[in-house]
C-alpha positions in Angstrom: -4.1 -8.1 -17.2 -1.4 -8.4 -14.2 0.4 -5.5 -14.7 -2.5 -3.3 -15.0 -3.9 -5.0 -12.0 -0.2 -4.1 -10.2 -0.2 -0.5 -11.9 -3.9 0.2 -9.9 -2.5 -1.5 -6.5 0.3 1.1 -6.9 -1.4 4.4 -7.7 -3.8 3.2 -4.7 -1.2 2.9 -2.4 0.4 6.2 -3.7 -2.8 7.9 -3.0 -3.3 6.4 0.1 0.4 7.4 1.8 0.0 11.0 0.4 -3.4 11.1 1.9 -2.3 9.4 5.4 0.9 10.9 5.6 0.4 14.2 7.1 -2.6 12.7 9.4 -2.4 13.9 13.0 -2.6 10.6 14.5 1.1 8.7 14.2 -0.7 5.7 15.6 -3.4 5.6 13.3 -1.1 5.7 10.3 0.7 2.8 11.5 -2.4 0.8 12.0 -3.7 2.1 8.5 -0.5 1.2 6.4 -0.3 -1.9 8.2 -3.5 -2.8 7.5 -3.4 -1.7 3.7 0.4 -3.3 3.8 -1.5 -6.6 4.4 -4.0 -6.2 2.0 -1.7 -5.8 -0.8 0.1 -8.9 0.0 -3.4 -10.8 0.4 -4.0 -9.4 -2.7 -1.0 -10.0 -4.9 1.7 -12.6 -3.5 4.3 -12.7 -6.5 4.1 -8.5 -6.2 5.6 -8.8 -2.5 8.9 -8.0 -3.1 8.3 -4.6 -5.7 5.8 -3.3 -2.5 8.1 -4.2 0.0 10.8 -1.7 -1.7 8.9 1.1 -2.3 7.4 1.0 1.2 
């Protein structure tokens, strides 16, 4: 059940940096990843480290 939860919380944050990533705001991509950095370590605490990598 943890690892499928981990394996959605990565495809999401795929999707959402490919989405974001050619946005024409630099500011508002900052404040976006930020903000979705924070919920993923809200979210899943013993995950930190993997996310923290691939970011």
């Amino acid at each position: 059940m943890k690892s499928s939860m981990f394996i959605k919380q990565m495809r999401l944050y795929i999707a959402f940096t490919k989405e974001t990533w050619n946005h024409p705001q630099p500011r508002n991509i900052l404040m976006l990843l930020k903000n979705r950095y924070n919920l993923i370590t809200h979210t899943s605490k013993t995950n930190v480290h993997a996310h923290r990598t691939l970011a």
